[in-house]
N, C-alpha and C positions, 0 to 999 in steps of 0.2 A: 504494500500500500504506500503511496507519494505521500508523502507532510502537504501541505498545504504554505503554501506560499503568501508571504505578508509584506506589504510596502511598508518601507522604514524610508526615514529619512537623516541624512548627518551634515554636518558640517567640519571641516578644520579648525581646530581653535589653534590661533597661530601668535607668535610675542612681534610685535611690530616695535623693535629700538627706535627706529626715527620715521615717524608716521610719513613728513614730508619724504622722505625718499621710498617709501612704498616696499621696501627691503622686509621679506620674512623669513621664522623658523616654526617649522609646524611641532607645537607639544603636546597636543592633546586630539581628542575627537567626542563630538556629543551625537548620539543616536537616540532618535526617537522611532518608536513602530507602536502605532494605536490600537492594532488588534492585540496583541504581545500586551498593553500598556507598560510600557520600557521606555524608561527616558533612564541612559545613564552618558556620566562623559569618565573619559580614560585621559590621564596626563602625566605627562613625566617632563621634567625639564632636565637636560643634559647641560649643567653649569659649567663644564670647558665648552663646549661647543658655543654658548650663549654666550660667553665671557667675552670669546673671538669675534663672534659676532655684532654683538651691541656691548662694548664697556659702557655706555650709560644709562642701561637698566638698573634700576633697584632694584636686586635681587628680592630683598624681604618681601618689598609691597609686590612683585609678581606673584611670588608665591600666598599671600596674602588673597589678592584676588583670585588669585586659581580656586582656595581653598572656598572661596565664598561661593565662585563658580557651582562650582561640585555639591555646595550647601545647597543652594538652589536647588540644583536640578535633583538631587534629592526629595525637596520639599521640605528640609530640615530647618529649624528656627536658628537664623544667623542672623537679626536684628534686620532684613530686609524681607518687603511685604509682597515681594514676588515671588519667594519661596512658598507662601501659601496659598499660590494660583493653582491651577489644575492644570495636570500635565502639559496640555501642548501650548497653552498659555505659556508654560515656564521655557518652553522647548522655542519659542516663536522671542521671546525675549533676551534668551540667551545668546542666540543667531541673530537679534537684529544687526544691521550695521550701525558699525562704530569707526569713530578716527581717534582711537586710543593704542597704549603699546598694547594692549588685550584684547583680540577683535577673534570671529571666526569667517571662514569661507563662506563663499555662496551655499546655499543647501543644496544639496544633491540624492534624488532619490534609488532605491531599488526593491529588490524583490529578495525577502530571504525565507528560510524555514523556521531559523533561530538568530536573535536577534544580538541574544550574548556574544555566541560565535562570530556574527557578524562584527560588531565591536571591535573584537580582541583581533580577527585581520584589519579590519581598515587600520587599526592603533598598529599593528607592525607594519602594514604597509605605507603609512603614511609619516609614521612620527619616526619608530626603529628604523624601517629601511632606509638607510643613507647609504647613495652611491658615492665612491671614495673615487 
C-alpha cells in the first residue's frame, strides 16, 4: 500500500551580515505540512564559517533570535504574541520578508509522505551540504 502524499511547504532561514550587499549563509530551514500539522525549523550555525563570512555579526543576539525563532514556531511562551497564533499563522510570519541579518527564503512547496524526514534532508541538503 502507497502513504499518501502531503504538500509541505519551507523556507531557508538564512544570516544576512550586511543586508545592503545581499551576501548569505543558509543555517537553518522551517517546514510547514497542514495535513501532518508540523511546523518545525532545524538550525545550526557553523561559527568558523560565519566568523569568515560576516565578522560583524553579533554572534549572541543571532543566536538569540534563532532561539526565539524556534520559540515560535513551536508555539512556546517566549514573551512574543505570535507564538500563540495557530500554526500557519506562525509559519506565514516566520517566512515573511525581512531586510534584517535574520531573514528566510522565498517558500517553496512539495509533496512528501513524512514531513520529519523531509526536514532533516532539506536541513542536510541545504544548511550541511557545503560544496568545498
Amino acid at each position: 500500500m502507497m502513504q499518501e502524499m502531503h504538500l509541505y511547504e519551507y523556507a531557508v532561514i538564512r544570516v544576512v551580515p550586511r543586508v545592503e550587499r545581499e551576501e548569505f549563509l543558509n543555517v537553518g530551514v522551517v517546514l510547514y505540512c497542514a495535513k501532518e500539522k508540523f511546523l518545525q525549523l532545524k538550525f545550526d550555525v557553523n561559527l568558523d564559517r560565519l566568523k569568515v563570512f560576516g565578522k560583524s555579526v553579533d554572534l549572541e543576539e543571532l543566536k538569540i533570535h534563532l532561539h526565539i525563532f524556534d520559540a515560535i514556531c513551536k508555539g512556546e511562551k517566549c514573551g512574543s504574541p505570535i507564538a500563540d497564533l495557530d500554526i500557519p499563522s506562525r509559519f506565514r510570519w516566520l517566512t515573511a520578508t525581512r531586510s534584517t541579518v535574520l531573514q528566510t527564503s522565498k517558500v517553496h512547496p512539495g509533496f512528501s509522505t513524512d514531513a520529519l524526514q523531509t526536514i532533516n534532508s532539506l536541513y542536510e541538503n541545504m544548511v550541511l551540504n557545503i560544496e568545498a
